[in-house]
C-alpha positions in Angstrom: 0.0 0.0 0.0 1.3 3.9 -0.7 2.0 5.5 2.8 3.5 9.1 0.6 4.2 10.3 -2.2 6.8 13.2 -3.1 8.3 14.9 -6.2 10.4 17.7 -6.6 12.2 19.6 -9.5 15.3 21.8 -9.2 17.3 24.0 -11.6 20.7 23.0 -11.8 22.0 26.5 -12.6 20.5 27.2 -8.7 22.4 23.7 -7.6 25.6 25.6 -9.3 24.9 29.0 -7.6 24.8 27.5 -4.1 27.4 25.4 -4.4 30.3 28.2 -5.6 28.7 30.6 -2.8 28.9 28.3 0.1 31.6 25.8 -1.0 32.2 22.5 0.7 30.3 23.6 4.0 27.1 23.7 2.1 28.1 20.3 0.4 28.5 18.6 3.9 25.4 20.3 5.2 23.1 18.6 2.5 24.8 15.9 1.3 26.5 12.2 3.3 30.3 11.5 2.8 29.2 9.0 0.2 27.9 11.2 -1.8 30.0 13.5 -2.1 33.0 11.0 -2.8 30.7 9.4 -5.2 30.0 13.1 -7.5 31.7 13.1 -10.9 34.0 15.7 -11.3 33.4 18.1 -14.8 30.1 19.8 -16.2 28.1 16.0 -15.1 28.6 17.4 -11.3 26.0 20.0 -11.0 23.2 18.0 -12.4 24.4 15.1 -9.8 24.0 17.2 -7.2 21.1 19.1 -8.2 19.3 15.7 -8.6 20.2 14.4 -5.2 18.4 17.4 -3.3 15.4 16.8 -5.8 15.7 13.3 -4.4 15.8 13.9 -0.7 13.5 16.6 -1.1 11.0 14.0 -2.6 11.9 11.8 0.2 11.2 14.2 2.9 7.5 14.6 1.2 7.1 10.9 0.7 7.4 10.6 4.7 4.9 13.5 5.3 7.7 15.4 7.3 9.6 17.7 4.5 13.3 18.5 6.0 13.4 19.1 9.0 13.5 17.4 13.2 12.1 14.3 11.8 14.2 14.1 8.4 17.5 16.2 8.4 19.2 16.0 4.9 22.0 14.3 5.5 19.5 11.5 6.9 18.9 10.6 3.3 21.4 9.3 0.9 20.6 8.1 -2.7 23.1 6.1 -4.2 23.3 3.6 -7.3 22.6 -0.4 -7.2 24.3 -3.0 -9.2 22.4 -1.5 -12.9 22.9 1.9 -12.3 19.4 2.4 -10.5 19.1 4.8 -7.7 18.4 3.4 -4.1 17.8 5.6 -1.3 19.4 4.6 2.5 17.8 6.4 5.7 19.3 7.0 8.6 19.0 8.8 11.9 15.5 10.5 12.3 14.4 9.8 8.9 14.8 6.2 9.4 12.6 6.4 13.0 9.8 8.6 11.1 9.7 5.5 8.1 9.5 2.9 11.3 6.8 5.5 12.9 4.7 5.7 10.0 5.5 1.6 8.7 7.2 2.3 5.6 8.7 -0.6 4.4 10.0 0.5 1.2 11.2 3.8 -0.4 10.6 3.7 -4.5 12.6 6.2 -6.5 13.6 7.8 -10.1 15.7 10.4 -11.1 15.7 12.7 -14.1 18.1 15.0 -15.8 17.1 17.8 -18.6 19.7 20.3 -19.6 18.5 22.9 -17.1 16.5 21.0 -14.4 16.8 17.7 -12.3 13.8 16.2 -11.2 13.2 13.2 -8.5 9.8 11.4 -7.9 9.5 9.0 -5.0 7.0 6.5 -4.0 7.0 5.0 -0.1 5.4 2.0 0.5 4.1 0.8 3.6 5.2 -2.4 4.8 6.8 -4.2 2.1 10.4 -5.3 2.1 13.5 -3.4 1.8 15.4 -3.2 -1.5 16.7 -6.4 -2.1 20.1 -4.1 -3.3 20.6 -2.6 -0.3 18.7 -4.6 2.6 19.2 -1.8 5.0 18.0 0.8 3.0 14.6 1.6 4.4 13.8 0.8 8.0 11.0 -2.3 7.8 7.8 -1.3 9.9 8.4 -2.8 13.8 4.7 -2.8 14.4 1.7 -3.4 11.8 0.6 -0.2 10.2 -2.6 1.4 11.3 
């Protein structure tokens, strides 16, 4: 059963802009370790970015919280399975609001246009984790209501 659904579209041009202004303390703010080790380098880095905080942004609505105490950004990470697919791991207080609200399962697809990266994200309730990555959203620890 769908327990949220979230989408969200960013310019990458704004991505760009925020990332020369506030450097590699903005980076860390928003994004895990992982990702940011993970970002190409060269004109494919903006759009990666850019899509990432489409994606937790669509993950924040999915969960019914947005970003904030019960889903802090860097509680989010997306990252790639074995075909190139994006998976999306939560942690910390993002992880205890999917176990609140007994969501199993965290669906997700990215985009990429020339000037805009887009994320849409389904969460299921119940369900089981991606088989990928079997950590990757908290499974429900009571029956959902």
């Amino acid at each position: 059963m769908i327990a949220g659904i979230g989408t969200d579209v960013i310019e990458t041009e704004r991505m760009r802009s925020a990332i020369l202004r506030h450097g590699d303390h903005f980076l860390a703010h928003v994004f895990t370790p992982a990702e940011i080790a993970a970002a190409p380098v060269g004109p494919a880095r903006d759009p990666y970015f850019a899509a990432r905080w489409a994606a937790k942004e669509a993950v924040a609505k999915a969960l019914g919280t947005g970003i904030g105490a019960d889903c802090a950004w860097t509680d989010i990470a997306v990252s790639r399975g074995p075909a190139g697919e994006p998976l999306v791991e939560l942690s910390g207080a993002a992880r205890a609001t999917a176990r609140r609200r007994g969501i199993g399962r965290i669906h997700i697809s990215l985009s990429h246009e020339r000037n805009l990266a887009a994320a849409m994200v389904v969460a299921e309730q119940g369900g089981e984790p991606n088989p990928h990555r079997p950590d990757s959203v908290a499974a429900p620890t009571t029956p959902a209501s």
